[in-house]
N, C-alpha and C positions, 0 to 999 in steps of 0.2 A: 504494500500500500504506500504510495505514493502523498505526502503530505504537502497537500499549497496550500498558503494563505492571501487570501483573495476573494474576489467581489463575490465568486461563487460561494461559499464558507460564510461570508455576513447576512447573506440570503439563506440558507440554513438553516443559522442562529436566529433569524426573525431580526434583523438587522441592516438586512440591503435600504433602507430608506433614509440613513445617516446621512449628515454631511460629508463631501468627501473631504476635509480636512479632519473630520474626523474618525472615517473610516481609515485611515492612514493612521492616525494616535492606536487606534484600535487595533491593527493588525500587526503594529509595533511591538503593543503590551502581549499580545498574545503569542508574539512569538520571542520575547525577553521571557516571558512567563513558562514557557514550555521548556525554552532553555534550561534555565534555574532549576527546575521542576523535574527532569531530564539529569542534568549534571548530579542534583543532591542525591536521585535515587542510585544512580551509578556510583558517585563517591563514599558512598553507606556499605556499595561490598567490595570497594577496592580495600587491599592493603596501603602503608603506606607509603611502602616503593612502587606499589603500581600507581598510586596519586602523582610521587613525582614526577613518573615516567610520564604520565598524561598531560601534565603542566605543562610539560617543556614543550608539545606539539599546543595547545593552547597560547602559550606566552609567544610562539614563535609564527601563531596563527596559521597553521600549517595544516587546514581541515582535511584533507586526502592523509598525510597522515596519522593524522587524529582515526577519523576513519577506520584503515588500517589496523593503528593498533585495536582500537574498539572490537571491532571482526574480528581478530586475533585471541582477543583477551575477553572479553565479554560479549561470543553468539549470540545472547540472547538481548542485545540491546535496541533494537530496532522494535520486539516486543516493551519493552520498556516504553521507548519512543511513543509505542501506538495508545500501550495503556492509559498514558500522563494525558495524551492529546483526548483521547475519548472523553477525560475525566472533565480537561479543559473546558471543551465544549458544552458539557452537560453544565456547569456550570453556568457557562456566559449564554448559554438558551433560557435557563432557569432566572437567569438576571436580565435578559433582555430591555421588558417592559420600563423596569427601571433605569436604563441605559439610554432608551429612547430617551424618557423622560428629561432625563439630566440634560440630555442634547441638546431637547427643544428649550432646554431655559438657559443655558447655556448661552454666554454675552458673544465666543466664537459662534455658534451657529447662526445669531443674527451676522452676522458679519462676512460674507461669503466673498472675500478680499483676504480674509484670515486664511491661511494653507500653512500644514504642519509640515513641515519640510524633511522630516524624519520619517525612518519607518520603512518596510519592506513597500515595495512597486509591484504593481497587479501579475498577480501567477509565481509571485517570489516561495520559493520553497528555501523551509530554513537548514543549518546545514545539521541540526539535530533529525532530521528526514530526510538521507539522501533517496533519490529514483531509483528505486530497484530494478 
């Protein structure tokens, strides 16, 4: 399974009707959030010569071999991946309503000259999901 985040995913979530400055904030937290989410669960069964060893592909931003070692050292991490993301989603479906809500009062969403200039770009897959 193949993980994007994108206009399809906010449609989904009962979400495609956002601002697009804000479906941009949104797609950012969600995929900072999977990260984070992703990494603690994996750094919970490393040892902690395997943390080192992971760091260094990390610090050195080197995701092919982050990757790598992940595949090497922990098969079952892309279940990981799927688990966290399912979890994700159930959540931010569950909080929609009230997502919207903050939007529509939200002083950026009057303001559609406001653009969040961060954030993953439409069909961005993050690199916590490589294409199988």
């Amino acid at each position: 399974m193949a993980i994007k985040l994108d206009q399809n995913l906010l449609v989904e979530l009962g979400l495609g009707t956002l601002p697009d400055n804000e479906k941009k904030a949104l797609l950012n937290h969600i995929y900072e959030t999977l990260e984070m989410r992703v990494g603690m669960k994996l750094a919970d069964q490393m040892s902690n010569e395997q943390l080192d060893e992971f760091e260094k592909y990390f610090e050195a931003k080197d995701d092919a071999g982050a990757f790598h070692w992940l595949e090497t050292n922990f098969p079952n991490y892309k279940e990981i991946v799927e688990s966290e993301y399912a979890k994700l989603k159930d959540e931010i479906k569950q909080s929609a309503p009230q997502i919207l809500q903050m939007a529509q009062n939200s002083p950026a969403s009057a303001n559609p000259t406001t653009d969040v200039q961060s954030g993953p770009g439409p069909g961005y897959t993050p690199p916590a999901a490589p294409i199988q």
